[in-house]
C-alpha positions in Angstrom: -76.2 76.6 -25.2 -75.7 73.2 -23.3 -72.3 73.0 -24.0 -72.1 76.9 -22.6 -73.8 75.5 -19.2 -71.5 72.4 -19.2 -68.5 74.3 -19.5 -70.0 77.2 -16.6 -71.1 74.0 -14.4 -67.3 72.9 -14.8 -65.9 76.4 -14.0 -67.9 76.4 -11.0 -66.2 72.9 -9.9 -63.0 74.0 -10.4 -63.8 77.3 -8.5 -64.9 75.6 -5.7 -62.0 73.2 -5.9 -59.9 75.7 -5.7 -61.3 77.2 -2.6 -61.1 73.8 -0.7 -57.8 74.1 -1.8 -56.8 77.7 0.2 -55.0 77.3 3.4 -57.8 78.1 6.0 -56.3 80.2 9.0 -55.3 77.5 11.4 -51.4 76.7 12.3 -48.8 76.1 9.7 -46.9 72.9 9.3 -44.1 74.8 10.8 -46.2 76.2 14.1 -46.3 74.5 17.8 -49.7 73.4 19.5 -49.6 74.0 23.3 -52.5 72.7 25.6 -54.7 72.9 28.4 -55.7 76.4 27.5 -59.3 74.8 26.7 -61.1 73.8 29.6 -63.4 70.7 29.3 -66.6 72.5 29.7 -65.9 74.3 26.5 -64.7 71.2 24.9 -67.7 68.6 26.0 -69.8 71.2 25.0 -71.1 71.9 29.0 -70.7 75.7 27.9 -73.2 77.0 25.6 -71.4 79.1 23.2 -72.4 82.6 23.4 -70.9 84.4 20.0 -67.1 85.3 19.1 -65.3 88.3 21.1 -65.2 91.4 19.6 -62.2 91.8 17.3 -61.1 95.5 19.1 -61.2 94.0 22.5 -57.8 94.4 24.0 -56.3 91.2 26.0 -53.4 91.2 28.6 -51.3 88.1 28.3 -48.7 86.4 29.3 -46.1 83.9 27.8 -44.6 81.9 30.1 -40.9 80.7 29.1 -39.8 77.2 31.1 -36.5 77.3 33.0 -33.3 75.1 32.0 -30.9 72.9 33.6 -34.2 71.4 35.4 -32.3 68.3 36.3 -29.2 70.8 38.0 -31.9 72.7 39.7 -33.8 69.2 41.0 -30.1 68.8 42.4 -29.4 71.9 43.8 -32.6 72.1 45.8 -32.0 68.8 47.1 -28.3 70.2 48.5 -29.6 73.3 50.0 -31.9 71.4 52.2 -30.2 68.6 53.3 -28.1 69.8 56.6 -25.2 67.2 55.5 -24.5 69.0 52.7 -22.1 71.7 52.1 -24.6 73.8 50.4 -27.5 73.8 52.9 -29.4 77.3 52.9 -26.7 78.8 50.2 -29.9 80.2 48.6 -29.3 82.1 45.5 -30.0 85.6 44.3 -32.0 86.4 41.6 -29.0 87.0 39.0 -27.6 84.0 40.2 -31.0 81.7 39.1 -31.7 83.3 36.3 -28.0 82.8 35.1 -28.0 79.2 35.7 -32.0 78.1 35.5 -33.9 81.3 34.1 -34.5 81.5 30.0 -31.5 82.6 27.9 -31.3 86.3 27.2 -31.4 85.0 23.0 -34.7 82.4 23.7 -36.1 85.6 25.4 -35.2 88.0 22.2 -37.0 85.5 20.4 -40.4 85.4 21.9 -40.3 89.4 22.0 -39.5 89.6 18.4 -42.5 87.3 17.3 -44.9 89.0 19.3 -44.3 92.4 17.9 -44.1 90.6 14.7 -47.7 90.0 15.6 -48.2 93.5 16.4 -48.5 93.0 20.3 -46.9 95.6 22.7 -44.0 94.2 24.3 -43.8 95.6 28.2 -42.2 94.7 31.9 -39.4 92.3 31.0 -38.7 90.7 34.7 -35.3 90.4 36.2 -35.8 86.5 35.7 -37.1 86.2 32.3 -40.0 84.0 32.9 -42.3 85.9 31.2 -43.0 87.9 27.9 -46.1 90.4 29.0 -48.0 91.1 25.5 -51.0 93.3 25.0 -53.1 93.4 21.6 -56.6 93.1 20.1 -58.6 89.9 20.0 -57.9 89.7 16.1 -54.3 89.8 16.7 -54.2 87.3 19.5 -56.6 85.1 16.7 -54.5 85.2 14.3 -50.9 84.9 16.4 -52.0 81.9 17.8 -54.5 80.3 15.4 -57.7 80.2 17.3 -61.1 82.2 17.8 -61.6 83.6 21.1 -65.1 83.1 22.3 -68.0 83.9 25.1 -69.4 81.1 26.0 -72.1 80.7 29.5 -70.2 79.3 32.9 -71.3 75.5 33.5 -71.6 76.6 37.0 -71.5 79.9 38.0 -73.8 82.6 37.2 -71.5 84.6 35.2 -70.4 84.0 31.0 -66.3 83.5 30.6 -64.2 84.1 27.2 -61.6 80.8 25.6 -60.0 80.1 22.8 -61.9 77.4 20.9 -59.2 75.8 20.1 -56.0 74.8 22.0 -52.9 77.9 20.8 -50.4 77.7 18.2 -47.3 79.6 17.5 -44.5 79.7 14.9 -42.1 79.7 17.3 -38.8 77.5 17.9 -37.9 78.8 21.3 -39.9 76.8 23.6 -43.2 78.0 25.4 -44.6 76.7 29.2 -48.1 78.4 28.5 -49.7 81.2 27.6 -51.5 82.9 30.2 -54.9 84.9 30.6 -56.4 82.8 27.3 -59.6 82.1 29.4 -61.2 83.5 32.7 -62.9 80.3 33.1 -62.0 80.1 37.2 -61.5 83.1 38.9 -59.7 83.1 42.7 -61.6 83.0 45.5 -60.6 84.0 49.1 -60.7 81.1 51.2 -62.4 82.5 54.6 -65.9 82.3 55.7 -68.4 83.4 57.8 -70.3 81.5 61.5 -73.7 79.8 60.4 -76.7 82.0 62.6 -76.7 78.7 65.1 -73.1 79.0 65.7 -71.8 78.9 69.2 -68.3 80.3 69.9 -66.0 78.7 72.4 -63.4 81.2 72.4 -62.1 82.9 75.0 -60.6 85.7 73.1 -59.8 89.3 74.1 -62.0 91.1 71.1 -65.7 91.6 71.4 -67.9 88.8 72.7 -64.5 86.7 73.5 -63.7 86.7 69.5 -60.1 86.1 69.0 -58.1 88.9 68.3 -54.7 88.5 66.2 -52.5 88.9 69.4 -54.6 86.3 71.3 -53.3 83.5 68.3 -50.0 85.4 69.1 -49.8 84.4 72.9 -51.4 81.0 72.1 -48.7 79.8 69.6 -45.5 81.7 70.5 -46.2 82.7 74.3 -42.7 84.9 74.4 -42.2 88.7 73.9 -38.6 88.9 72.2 -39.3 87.4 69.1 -41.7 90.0 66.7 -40.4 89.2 63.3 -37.9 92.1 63.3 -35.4 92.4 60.3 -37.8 90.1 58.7 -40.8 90.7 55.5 -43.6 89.0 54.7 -45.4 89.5 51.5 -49.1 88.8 50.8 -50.9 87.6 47.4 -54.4 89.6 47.3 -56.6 90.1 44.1 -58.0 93.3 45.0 -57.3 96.1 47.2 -58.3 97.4 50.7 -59.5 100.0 53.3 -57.3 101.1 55.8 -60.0 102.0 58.2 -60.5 98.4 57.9 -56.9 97.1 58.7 -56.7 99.3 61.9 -60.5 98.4 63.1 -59.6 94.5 63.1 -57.1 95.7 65.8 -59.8 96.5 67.9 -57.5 98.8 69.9 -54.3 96.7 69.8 -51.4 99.2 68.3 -49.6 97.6 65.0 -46.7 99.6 64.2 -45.5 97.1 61.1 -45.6 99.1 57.8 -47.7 98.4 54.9 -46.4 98.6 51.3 -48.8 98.0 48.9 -46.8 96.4 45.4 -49.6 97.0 42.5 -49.5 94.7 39.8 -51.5 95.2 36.5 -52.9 97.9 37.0 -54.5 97.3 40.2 -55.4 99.8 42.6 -54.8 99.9 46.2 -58.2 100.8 47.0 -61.2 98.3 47.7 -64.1 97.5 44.9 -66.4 96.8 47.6 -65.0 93.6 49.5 -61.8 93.7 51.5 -62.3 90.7 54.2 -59.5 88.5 52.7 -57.1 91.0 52.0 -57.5 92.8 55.4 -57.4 90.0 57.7 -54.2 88.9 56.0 -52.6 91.8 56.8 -54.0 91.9 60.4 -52.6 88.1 60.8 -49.5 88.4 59.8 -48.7 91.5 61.5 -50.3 90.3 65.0 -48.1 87.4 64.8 -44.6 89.1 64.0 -45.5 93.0 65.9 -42.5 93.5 64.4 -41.4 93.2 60.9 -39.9 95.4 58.7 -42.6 95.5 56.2 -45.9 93.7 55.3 -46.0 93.7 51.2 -49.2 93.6 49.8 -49.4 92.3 46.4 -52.3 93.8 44.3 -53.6 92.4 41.2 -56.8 93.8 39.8 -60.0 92.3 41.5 -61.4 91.3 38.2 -58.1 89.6 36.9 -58.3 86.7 34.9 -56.4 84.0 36.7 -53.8 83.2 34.6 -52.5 86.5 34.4 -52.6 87.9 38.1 -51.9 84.9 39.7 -48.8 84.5 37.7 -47.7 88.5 37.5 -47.9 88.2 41.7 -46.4 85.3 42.0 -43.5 86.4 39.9 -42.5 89.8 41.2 -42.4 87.8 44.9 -39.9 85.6 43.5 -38.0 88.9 41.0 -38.0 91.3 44.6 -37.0 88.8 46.9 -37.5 90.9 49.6 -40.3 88.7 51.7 -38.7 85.4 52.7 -42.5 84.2 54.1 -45.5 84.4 52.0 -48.6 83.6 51.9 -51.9 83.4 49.8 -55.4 82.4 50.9 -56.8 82.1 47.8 -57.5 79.3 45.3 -58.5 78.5 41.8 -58.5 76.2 39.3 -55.3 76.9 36.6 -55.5 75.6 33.1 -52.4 73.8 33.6 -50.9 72.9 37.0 -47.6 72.9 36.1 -47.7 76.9 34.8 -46.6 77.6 38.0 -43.8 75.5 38.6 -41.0 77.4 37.7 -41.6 80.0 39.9 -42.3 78.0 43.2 -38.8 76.6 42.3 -37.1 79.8 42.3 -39.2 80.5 45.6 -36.8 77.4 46.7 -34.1 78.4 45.6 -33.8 81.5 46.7 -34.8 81.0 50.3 -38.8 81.7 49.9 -41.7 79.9 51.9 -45.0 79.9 50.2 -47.8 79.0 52.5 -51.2 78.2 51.2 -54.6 78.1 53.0 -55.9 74.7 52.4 -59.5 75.3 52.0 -62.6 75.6 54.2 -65.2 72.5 52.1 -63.6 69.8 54.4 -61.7 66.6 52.5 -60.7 67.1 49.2 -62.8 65.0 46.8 -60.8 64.0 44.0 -62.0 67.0 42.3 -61.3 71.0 42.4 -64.7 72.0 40.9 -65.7 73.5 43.6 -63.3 74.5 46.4 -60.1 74.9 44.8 -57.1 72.9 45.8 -54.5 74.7 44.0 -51.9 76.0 45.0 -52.1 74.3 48.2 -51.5 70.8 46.6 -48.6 71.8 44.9 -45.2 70.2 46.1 -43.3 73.3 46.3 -45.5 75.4 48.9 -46.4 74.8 52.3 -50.2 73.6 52.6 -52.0 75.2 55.9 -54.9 73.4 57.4 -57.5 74.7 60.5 -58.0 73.8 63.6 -60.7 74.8 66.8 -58.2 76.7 69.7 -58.9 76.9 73.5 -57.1 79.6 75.2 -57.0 79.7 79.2 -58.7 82.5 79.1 -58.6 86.3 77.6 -54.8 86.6 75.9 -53.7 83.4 77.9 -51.9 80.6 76.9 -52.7 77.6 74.4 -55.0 75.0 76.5 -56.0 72.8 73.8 -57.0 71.9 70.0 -59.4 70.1 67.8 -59.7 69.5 64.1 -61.3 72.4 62.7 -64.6 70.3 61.0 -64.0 72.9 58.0 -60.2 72.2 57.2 -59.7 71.2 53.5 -57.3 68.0 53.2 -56.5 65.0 51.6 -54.6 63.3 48.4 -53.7 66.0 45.5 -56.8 66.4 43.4 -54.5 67.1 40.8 -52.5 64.3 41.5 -49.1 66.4 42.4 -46.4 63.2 42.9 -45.3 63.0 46.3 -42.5 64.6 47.2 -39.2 62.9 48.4 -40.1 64.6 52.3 -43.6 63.0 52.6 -42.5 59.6 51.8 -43.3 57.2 54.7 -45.8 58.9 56.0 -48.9 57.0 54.6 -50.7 54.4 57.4 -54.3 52.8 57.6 -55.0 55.1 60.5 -54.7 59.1 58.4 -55.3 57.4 54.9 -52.8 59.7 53.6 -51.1 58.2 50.3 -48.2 56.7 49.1 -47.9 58.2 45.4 -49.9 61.4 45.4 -48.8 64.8 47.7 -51.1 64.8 50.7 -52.4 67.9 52.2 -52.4 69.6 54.8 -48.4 69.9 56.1 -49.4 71.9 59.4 -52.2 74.1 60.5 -53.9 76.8 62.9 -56.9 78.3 64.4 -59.4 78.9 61.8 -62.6 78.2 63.5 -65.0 81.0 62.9 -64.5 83.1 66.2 -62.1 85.6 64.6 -62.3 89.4 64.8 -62.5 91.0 61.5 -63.8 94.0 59.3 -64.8 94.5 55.9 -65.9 97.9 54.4 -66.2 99.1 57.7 -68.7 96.3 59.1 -66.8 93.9 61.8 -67.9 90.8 64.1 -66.6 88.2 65.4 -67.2 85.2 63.8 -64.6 84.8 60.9 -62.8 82.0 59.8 -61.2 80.3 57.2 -57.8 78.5 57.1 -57.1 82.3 55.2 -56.6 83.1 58.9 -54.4 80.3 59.2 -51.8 80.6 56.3 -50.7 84.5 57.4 -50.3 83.1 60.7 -47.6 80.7 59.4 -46.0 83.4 57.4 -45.8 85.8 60.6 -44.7 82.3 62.7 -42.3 81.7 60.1 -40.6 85.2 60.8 -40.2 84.9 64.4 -38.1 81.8 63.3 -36.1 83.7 60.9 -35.1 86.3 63.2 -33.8 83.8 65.4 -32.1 82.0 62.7 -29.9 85.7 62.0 -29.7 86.1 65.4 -27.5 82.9 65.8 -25.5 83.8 62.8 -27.3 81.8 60.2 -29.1 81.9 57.1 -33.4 82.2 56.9 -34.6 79.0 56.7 -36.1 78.8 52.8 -38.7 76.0 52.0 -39.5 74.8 55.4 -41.4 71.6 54.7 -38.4 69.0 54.7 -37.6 70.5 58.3 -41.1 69.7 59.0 -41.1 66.4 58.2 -37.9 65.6 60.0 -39.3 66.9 62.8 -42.5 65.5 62.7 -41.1 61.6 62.0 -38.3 62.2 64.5 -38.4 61.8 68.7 -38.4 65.2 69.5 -42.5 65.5 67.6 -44.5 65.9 70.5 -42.7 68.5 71.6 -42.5 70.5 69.2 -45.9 70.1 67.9 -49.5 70.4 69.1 -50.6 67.1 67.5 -54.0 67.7 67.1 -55.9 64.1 67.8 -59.2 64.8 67.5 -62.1 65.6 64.8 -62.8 64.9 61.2 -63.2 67.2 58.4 -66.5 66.1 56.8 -67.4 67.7 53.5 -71.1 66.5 53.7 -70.3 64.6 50.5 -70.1 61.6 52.9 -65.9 61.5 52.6 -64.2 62.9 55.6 -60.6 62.4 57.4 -60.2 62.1 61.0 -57.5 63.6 63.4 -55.2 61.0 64.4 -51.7 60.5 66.3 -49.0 62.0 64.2 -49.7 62.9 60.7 -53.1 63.8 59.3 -55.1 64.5 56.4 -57.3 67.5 58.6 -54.2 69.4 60.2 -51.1 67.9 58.9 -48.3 67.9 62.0 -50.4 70.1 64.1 -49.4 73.9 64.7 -46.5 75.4 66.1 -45.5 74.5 70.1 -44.0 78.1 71.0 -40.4 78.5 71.3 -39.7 74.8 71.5 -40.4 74.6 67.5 -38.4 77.7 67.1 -35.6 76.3 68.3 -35.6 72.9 66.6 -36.0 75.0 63.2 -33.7 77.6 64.2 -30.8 76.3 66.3 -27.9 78.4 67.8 -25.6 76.4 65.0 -26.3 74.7 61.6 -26.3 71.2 63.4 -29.9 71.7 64.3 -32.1 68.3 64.8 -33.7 68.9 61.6 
């Protein structure tokens, strides 16, 4: 009987030997770990674990290819912006990228076969091939990519948010950038606000209690009636859609004849889920600035889209339309990975496309984007817009004066973007600004909160936000552009190494309202002032009428830029 136990006892070993010995379902030897899909709170523990998603949840994601020839591309943006060059602003189509920098049609092949191999649905292949659009259960996306998607409780924000628990694997040669829509861990947020109850406005605008309407900005900056953006689009990134009523009440009586296309993405819906501000006054902005334009494009994705996905579905079918030569997003978040990005603010580039970005409204930057977003204005490839306090002389009259706006979001990269080639030498003890890291803001605008605006049908006067300020650029940028045709020469693209030769050149102060004054405290006790030149509150300054018009768009291709 003892030897009959003995011999079960060793059965049992060898049993569980055996087990320990079963592959358990993580990657193969063969498979390819990616990262930054995990976010540190779920890592160091800062978010409780809440249970595993359900296994019949259906996910939306995206697998973002990387681009080749990234040394030729590095190249050939560096010719199409340098005026010397025979190149300069012989942008490229969409065709023409993708042919030389977008994914091969075989690496592309590849990543579609494995994720049907994985029993995802395969849909919307994009004209550039950037991206792989998958949709399939939680178990399938478990087992594709080796991990255990999980609730877990927000660190910081009233609200639970769903993540791998590990970082993703594939068995996949073709290489992979990212995958996106893994996690909701940050999701975008506009970037306008609303006047404290204290608040005591100094403008001198024509809307309702002197609030500036979009046409008084209009008058300030441009001052001229033949330039209105005509010939010209500019497109808008909004998560969520919008009320009508809404757009044409933020007129306040002022006619706007510039046609709005909606562009839905995901599944969105034009229609607002109960909070339009940011997406209205960005059409009201942009449209006050340049009366004229063909079309204002209003990119939609979902309201409650996972950044990660919408960000990068919007972003893309910008760059695959390449209709809108100005853009503009006032939103920010924090990505999983900085870079995901990249490759389609470089075809932005290359194909002729300006991407301005509000900076933020929490004052200087702090190192980190926990709290008000940097991204995407910190990125090298995009135009960062800062704020600034206007005086008017008088209802609908002409610019007077400017101040920092206290609110303006600025400083070194908190992601530590490298600092591009066109922001070199720009560093000195009085603006702070650094010699390694990409500084922010490159220019700015009114953004004090004494704008006009409506949401779901409720509208005052005490707005602001440097949101205000980036779809002013964009409409700016199209007055420019029409000029730029007008003398028989191409749009003008990326516009920030222009910028910069203008703003180090003789000609600045002309050109520019350099705004000299005020700090942009973030009552963390870190703050950067308004000084002579280049700043870390409002960049250059903002736009001196037609004299900056003409500097950026001269009657030949010898322009002083």
């Amino acid at each position: 009987m003892g030897m009959r136990q003995s011999f079960q006892a060793s059965a049992s070993s060898l049993c569980l030997l055996a087990l320990c010995l079963l592959p358990i379902p993580a990657a193969s030897k063969s498979s390819r770990t990616l990262h930054n899909h995990v976010r540190t709170a779920v890592t160091s523990g800062r978010a409780a674990r809440i249970g595993a998603m359900s296994h019949s949840q259906r996910m939306t994601l995206a697998i973002i290819l990387p681009l080749r020839n990234q040394s030729e591309l590095a190249s050939l943006l560096q010719r199409l912006y340098d005026p010397s060059s025979p190149e300069y602003h012989h942008f490229l189509t969409v065709s023409q990228f993708t042919a030389q920098f977008g994914p091969t049609r075989q690496d592309y092949e590849s990543v579609e076969k494995f994720a049907r191999s994985k029993g995802f649905t395969v849909a919307n292949t994009p004209a550039n091939r950037l991206l792989v659009h998958i949709n399939g259960t939680v178990a399938q996306v478990n087992k594709a990519f080796h991990v255990t998607m999980t609730n877990y409780r927000h660190p910081t924000e009233k609200r639970t948010f769903y993540s791998p628990d590990r970082e993703p694997s594939l068995e996949l040669s073709v290489p992979v950038v990212h995958i996106a829509g893994m996690n909701n861990f940050s999701i975008p947020r506009p970037k306008y606000k609303r006047a404290p109850p204290n608040f005591r406005r100094n403008a001198i605008g024509s809307g309702p209690n002197g609030a500036y309407l979009g046409n008084d900005v209009r008058i300030a900056y441009y001052g001229g009636t033949a330039l209105t953006g005509s010939g010209q689009s500019v497109g808008l990134l909004e998560f969520d859609g919008y009320n009508m009523s809404d757009v044409t009440a933020s007129f306040a009586g002022q006619s706007n004849s510039v046609p709005i296309h909606n562009v839905l993405i995901d599944g969105a819906t034009g229609g607002s889920d109960g909070d339009d501000g940011e997406q209205v006054l960005d059409i009201v902005q942009a449209a006050s600035m340049a009366p004229g334009l063909s079309q204002i494009r209003v990119y939609i994705a979902p309201g409650n889209s996972q950044i990660g996905v919408g960000d990068v579905d919007v972003l893309n079918q910008m760059a695959t339309d390449n209709i809108a030569k100005q853009l503009s997003c006032s939103w920010g978040w924090n990505p999983d990975d900085t870079a995901q990005l990249d490759p389609i603010f470089q075809e932005f580039a290359a194909q002729g496309q300006t991407l301005f970005v509000a900076s933020g409204d929490a004052g200087a930057y702090t190192g980190s984007n926990a709290t008000d977003s940097s991204y995407p204005a910190e990125d090298v490839n995009v135009v960062a817009v800062g704020g600034t306090d206007l005086t008017t002389n008088g209802a609908g009259g002409a610019w007077q004066s400017e101040t920092a706006w206290s609110d303006s979001s600025g400083g070194p990269a908190d992601d530590g973007f490298p600092i591009p080639n066109w922001q070199a030498g720009i560093a000195n003890s009085s603006n702070q600004a650094s010699n390694t890291v990409r500084n922010v803001p490159d220019v700015a605008m009114e953004a004090n909160t004494d704008n006009y605006a409506c949401d779901q049908g409720t509208c005052s006067g005490d707005y602001g936000g440097t949101s205000f300020a980036a779809p002013r650029w964009a409409g700016f940028l199209a007055l420019v552009n029409q000029q730029a045709v007008a003398n028989g020469n191409a749009t003008l693209g990326f516009i920030n190494p222009a910028i910069y030769s203008l703003g180090s050149g003789p000609n600045y102060n002309n050109v520019f309202h350099d705004i000299t004054s005020g700090n942009n405290t973030n009552g963390k006790g870190q703050s950067y002032n308004a000084v002579v030149g280049y700043d870390l509150v409002t960049g250059w300054g903002s736009p001196n009428g037609q004299n900056l018009i003409n500097a950026l768009a001269p009657s030949s291709t010898s322009g002083t830029h």
